[in-house]
C-alpha positions in Angstrom: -12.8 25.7 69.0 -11.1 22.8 67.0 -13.1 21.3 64.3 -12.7 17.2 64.5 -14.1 15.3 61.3 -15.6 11.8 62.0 -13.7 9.2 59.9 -16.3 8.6 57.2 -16.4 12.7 56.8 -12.7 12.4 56.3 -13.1 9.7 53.4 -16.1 11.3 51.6 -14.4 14.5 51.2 -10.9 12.6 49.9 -13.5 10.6 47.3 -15.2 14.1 46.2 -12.0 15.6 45.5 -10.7 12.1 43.6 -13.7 12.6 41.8 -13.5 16.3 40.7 -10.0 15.8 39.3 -10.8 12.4 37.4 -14.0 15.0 35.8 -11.8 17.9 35.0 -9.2 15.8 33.1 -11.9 14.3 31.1 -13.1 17.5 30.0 -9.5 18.1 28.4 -9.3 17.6 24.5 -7.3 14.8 22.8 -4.1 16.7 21.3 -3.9 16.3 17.9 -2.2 13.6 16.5 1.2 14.2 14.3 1.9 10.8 13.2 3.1 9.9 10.0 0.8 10.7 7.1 3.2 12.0 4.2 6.4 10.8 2.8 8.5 10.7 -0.1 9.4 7.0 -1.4 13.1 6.0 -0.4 12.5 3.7 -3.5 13.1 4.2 -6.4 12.1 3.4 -10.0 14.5 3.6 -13.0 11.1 4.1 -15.1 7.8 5.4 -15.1 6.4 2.0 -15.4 5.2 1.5 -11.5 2.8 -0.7 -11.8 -0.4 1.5 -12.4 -1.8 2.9 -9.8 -2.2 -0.3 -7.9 1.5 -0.9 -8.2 2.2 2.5 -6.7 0.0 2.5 -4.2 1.3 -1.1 -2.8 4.8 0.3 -2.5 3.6 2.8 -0.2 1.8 0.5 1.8 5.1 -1.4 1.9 7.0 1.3 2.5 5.0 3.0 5.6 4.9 -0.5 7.4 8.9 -0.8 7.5 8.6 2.0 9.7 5.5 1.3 11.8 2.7 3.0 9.9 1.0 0.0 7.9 -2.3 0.2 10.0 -3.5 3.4 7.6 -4.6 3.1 4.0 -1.9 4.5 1.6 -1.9 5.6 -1.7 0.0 7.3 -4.3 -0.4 10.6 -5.2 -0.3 10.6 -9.1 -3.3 11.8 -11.5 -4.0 8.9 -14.6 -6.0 9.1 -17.6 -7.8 5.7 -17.3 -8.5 4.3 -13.5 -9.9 1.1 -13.4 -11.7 2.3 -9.6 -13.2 5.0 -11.3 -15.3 3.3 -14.3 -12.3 3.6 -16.3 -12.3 7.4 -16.6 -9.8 9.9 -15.3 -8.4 10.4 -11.9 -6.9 13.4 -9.8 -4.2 12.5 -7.6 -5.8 15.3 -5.2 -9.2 12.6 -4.9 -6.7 9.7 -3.8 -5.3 11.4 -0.6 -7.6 12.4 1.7 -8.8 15.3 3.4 -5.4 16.2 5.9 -4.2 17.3 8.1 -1.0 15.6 6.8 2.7 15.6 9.0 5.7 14.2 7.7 8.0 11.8 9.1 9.5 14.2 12.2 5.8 15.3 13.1 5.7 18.2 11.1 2.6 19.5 9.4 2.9 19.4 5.8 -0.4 20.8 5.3 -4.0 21.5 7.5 -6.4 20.4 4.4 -6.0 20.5 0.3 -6.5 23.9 0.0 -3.4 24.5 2.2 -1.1 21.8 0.5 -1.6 22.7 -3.2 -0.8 26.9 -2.2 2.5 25.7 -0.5 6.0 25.3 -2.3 8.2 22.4 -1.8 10.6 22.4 1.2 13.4 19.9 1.5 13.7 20.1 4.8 9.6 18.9 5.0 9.1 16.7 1.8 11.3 14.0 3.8 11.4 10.2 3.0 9.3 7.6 5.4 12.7 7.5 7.5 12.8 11.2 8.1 15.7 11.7 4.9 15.9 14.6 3.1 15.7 13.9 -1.0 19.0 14.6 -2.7 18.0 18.0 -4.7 19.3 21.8 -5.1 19.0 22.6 -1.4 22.6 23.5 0.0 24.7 20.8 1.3 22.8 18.3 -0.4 24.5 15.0 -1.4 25.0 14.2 -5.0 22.9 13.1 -7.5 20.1 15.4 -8.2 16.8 13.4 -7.1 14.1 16.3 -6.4 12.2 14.9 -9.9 8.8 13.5 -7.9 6.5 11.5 -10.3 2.8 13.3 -10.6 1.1 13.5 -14.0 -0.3 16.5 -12.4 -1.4 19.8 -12.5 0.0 22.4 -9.6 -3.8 22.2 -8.3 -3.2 18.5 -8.7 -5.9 17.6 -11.3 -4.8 15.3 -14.3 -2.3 16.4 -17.4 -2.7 14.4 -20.3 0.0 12.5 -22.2 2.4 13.3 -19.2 1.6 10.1 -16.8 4.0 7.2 -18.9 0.7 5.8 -20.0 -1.0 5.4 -16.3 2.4 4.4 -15.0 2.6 1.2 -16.6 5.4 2.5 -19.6 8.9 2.2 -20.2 8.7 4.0 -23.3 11.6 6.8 -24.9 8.1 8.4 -27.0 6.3 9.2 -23.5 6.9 11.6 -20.8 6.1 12.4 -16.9 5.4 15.6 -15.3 7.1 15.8 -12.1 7.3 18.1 -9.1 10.5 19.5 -7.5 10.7 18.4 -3.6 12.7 21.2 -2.5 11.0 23.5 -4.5 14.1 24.7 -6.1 15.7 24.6 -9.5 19.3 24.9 -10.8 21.4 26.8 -8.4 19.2 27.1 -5.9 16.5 28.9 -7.9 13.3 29.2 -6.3 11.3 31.0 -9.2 8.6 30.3 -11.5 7.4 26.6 -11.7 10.9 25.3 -10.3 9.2 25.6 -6.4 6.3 23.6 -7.0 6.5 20.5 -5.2 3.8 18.3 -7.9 4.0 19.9 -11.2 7.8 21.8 -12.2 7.7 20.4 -15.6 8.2 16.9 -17.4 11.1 14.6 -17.4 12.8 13.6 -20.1 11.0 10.4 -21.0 9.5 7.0 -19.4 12.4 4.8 -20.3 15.0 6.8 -17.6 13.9 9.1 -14.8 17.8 10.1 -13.7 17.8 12.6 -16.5 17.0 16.5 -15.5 17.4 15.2 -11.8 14.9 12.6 -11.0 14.9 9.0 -9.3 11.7 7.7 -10.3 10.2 8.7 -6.4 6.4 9.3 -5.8 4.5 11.1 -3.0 2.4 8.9 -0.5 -0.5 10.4 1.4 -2.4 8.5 4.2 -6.1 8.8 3.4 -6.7 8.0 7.0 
């Protein structure tokens, strides 16, 4: 016996199945996002005077919309002794970033949360400029000079160490000093021991007046708190 469907049969059952696909794909999580949220500066500073913190953070605002990311709220990841946002008293550069997760330029995950990024080791092939560069460091095949020195006044854990911020960032001065990490997490010769593969806190530069010296550039880290 051959089954015939009326014309109106025919149409409700094509707008039932329309209807159970459009249902099922709602259902379907977002997938996460991987857009930037991390970067090393392509600038950078011949000092350690940046500005302050509101000097820092405004060249990675600057920096992130050259390349399309502008709509989030930047800011610098470096600890100071005296922060005008926070009644004048110290500040962690672990409270300025955010909560994560945070992926670099290429969509790589730098880290899920802060727990994560302070355990982890720098990596130069994921502690990458806004542009997607590798820093100039220790890594093999790396171009000369030397850069890996990142500006943090900061602790591995990433609280605040005294004396070593060039006086909130706003100093030029040979008497004052920075504590920087290494980007690549290596030292000289490739060495990946000890404090050499920290990424915020390997140990200070030279001095505030010249950040070249021992291998730096005068670059900071930039975190998108949203």
């Amino acid at each position: 016996m051959r089954l015939v469907l009326s014309l109106p049969a025919v149409a409700a059952a094509l707008l039932a199945g329309a209807c159970g696909n459009d249902n099922e794909s709602s259902t379907n999580p977002p997938s996460q996002t991987t857009t930037m949220g991390f970067f090393v500066t392509s600038a950078t500073s011949a000092t350690g005077n940046l500005g302050g913190l509101a000097g820092a953070d405004a060249r990675c605002q600057s920096l992130a919309a050259a390349v399309g990311q502008g709509a989030k709220t930047w800011r610098a990841y470096l600890s100071v002794e005296h922060d005008p946002a926070n009644g004048n008293g110290p500040t962690d550069a672990r409270n300025r970033i955010g909560n994560g997760p945070w992926f670099n330029a290429n969509g790589v995950m730098l880290a899920r949360d802060l727990t994560e990024l302070h355990a982890r080791h720098g990596e130069a092939s994921i502690f990458l400029d806004e542009r997607g560069q590798q820093i100039p460091g220790q890594w093999a095949g790396s171009p000369p000079p030397v850069q890996h020195d990142i500006l943090t006044g900061s602790t591995a854990d990433g609280r605040l160490m005294p004396g070593l911020t060039c006086a909130d960032w706003t100093s030029d001065s040979t008497s004052l000093a920075a504590q920087v990490g290494h980007s690549d997490g290596l030292g000289p010769g490739g060495d990946p021991s000890g404090t050499f593969s920290s990424w915020n806190s390997s140990h200070a530069n030279q001095n505030c007046a010249n950040t070249v010296p021992r291998g730096g550039a005068g670059r900071i880290y930039c975190f998108a708190r949203n």
